[in-house]
Backbone bond lengths (Angstrom), bond angles and torsions (degrees), N, CA, C in turn:
res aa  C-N    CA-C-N  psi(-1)  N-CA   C-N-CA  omega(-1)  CA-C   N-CA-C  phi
1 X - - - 1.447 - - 1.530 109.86 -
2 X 1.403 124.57 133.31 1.172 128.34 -174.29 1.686 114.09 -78.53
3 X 1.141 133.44 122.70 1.508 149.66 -177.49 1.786 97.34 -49.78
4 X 1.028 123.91 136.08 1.470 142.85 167.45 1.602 110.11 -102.45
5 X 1.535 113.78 145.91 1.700 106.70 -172.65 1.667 81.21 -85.33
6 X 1.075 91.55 146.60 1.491 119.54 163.29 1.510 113.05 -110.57
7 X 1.721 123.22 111.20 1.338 116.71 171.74 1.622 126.28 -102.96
8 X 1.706 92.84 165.19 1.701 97.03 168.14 1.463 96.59 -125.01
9 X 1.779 109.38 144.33 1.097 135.50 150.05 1.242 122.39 -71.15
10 X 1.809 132.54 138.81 0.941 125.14 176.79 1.545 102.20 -102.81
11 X 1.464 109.53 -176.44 1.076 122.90 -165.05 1.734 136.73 -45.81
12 X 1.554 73.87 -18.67 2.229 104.60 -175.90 1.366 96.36 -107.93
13 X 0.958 141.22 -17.58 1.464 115.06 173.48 1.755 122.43 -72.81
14 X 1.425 99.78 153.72 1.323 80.75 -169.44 1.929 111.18 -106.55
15 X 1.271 92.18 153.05 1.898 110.10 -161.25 1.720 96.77 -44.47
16 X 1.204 115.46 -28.41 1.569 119.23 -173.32 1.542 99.85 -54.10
17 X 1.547 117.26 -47.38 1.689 105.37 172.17 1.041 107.96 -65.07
18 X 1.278 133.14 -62.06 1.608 118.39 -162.17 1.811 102.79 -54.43
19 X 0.918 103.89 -44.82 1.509 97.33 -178.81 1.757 118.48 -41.87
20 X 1.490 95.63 -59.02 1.920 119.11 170.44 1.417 98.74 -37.79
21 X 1.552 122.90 -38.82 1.686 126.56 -144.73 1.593 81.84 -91.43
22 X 1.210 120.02 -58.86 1.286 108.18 -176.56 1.684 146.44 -88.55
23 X 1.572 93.86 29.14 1.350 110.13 -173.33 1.772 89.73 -109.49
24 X 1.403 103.45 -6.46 1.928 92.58 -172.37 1.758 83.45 -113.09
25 X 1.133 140.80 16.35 1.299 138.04 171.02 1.213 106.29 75.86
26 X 1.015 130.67 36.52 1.688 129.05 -177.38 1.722 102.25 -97.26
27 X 1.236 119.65 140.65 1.932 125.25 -175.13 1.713 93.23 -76.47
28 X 1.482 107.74 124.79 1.260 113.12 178.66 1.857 114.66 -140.95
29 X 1.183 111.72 118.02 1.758 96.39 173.58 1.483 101.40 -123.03
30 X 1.349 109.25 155.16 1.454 134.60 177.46 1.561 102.49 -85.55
31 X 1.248 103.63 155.67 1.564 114.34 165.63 1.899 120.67 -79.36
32 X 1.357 86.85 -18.52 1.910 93.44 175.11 1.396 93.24 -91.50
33 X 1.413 123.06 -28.86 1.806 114.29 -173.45 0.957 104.32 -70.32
34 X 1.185 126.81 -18.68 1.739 132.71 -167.28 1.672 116.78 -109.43
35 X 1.214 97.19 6.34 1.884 107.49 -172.72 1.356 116.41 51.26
36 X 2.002 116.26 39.68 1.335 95.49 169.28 1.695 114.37 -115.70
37 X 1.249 86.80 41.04 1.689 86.30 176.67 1.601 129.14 -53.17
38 X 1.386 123.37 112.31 1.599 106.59 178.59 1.530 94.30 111.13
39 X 1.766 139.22 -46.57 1.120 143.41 -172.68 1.845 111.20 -45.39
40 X 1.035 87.69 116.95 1.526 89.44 171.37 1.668 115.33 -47.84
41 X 1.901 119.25 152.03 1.249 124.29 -154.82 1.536 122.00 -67.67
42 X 1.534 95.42 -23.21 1.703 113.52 167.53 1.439 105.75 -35.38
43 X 1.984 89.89 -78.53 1.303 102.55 -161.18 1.745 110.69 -52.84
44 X 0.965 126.01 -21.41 2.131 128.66 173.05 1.233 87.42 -61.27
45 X 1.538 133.93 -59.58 1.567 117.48 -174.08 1.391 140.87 -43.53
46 X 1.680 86.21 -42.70 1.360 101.32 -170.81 1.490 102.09 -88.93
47 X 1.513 129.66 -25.88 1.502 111.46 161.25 1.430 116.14 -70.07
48 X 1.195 142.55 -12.78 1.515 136.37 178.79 1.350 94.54 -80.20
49 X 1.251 141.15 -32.45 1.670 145.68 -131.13 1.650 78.50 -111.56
50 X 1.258 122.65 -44.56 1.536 108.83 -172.09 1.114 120.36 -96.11
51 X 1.649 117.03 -0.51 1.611 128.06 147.33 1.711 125.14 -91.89
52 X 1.083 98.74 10.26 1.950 124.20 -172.95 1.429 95.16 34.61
53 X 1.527 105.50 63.40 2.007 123.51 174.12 1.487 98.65 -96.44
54 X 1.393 121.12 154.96 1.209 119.56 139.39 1.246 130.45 -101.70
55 X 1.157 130.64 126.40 1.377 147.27 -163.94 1.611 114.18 -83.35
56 X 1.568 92.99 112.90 1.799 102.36 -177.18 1.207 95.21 -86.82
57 X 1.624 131.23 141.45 1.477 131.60 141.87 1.326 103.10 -147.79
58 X 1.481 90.90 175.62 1.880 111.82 -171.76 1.815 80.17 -120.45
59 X 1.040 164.76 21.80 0.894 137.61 155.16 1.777 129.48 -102.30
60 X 1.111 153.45 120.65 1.317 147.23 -79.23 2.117 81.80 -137.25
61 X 1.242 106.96 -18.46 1.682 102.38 178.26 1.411 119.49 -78.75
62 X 1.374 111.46 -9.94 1.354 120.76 172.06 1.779 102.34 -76.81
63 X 1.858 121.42 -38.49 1.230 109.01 -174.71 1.880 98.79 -73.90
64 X 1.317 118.79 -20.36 1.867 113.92 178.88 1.638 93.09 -52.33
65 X 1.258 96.97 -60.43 2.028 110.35 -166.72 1.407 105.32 -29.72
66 X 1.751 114.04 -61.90 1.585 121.37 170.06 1.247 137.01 -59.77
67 X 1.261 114.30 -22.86 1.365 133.55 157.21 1.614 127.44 -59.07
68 X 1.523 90.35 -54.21 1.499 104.81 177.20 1.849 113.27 -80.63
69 X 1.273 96.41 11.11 1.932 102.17 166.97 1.486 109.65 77.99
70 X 1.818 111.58 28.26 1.396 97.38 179.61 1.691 97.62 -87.43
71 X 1.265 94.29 150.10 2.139 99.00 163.84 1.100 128.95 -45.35
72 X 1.059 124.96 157.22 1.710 125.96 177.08 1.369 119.95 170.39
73 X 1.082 117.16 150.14 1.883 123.66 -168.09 1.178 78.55 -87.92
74 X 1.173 166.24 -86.98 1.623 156.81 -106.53 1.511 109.26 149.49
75 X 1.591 103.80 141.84 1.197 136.92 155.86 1.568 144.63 -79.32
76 X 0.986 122.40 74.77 1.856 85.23 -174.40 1.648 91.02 -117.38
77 X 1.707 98.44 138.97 0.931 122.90 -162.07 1.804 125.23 -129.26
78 X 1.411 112.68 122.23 1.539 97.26 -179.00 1.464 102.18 -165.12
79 X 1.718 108.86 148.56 1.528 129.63 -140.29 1.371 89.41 -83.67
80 X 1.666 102.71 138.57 1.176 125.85 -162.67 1.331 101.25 -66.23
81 X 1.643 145.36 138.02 1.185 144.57 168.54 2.043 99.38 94.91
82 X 0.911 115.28 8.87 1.243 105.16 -171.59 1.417 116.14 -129.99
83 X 1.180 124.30 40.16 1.502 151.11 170.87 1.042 118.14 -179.08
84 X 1.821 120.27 153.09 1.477 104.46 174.19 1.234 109.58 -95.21
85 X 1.444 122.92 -169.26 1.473 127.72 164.10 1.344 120.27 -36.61
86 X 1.510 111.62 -47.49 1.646 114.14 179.61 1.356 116.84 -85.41
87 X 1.003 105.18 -12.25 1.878 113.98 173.55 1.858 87.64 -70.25
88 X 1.194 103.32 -77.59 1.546 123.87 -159.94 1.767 95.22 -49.62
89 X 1.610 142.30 -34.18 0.900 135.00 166.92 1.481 127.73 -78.80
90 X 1.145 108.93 -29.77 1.783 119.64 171.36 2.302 94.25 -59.98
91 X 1.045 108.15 -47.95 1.450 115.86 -166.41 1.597 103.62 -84.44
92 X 0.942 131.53 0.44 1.437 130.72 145.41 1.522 122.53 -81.60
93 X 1.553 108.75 -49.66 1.493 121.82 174.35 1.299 101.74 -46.86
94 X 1.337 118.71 -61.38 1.455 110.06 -162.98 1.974 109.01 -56.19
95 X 1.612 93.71 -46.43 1.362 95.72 -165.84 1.946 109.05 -43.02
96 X 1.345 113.20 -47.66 1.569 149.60 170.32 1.551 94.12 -44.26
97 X 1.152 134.41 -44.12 1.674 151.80 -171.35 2.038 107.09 -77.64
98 X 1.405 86.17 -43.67 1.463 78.12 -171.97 1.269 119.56 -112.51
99 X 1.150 120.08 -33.07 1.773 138.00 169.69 1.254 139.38 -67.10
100 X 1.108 128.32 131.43 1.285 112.41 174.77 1.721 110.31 -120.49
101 X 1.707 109.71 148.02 1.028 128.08 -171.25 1.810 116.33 -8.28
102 X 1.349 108.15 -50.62 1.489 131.22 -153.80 1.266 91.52 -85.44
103 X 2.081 126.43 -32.48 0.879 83.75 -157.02 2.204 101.22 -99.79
104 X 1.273 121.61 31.58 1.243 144.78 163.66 1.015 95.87 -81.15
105 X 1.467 153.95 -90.43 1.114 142.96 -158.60 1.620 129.65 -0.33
106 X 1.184 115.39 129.43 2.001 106.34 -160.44 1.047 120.64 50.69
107 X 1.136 119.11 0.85 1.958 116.95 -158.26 1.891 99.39 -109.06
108 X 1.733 110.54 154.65 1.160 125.10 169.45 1.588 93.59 -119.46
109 X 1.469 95.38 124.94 1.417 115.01 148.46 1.424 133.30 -93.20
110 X 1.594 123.34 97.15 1.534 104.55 -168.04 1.736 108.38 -99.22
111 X 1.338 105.19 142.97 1.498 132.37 -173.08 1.390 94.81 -95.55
């Protein structure tokens, strides 16, 4: 059976995606579902990285994190104010549609 990305939301996204994510059955956890509210951006990495999630955010220090060569199962990434919810959920689905886990790995996907 082929592996499906499984994502995490960080702290700025809003619950309306995870909600979208989980009305099409896609594996999704929040950063408040997960008690990491306030946790520095590492630590979101390293819990997606030790659930092999890819990590949605609108905040632009997660792309420094990837830049600067920290680890990570996957990114997908897009500038805050510059899609709506259904933009920003159609562009996860697909990612979820076409990808597989491995092939996110180190990688930024921008939405």
């Amino acid at each position: 059976m082929v592996q499906k990305i499984k994502f995490h939301l960080d702290e700025n996204a809003p619950n309306a995606i995870a909600d979208g994510l989980r009305r099409r059955n896609i594996d999704v956890t929040t950063t408040s579902e997960a008690n990491l509210i306030s946790l520095p951006d590492e630590e979101q990495l390293i819990f997606a990285a030790n659930q092999n999630r890819v990590i949605f955010t609108q905040d632009r220090d997660f792309l420094r994190l990837h830049y600067a060569g920290f680890s990570h199962t996957g990114i997908a990434y897009c500038i805050k104010g510059s899609r709506s919810v259904g933009e920003i959920l159609r562009g996860l689905i697909l990612i979820w549609e076409v990808l597989e886990p491995e092939d996110m790995i180190g990688k930024v996907e921008f939405l």
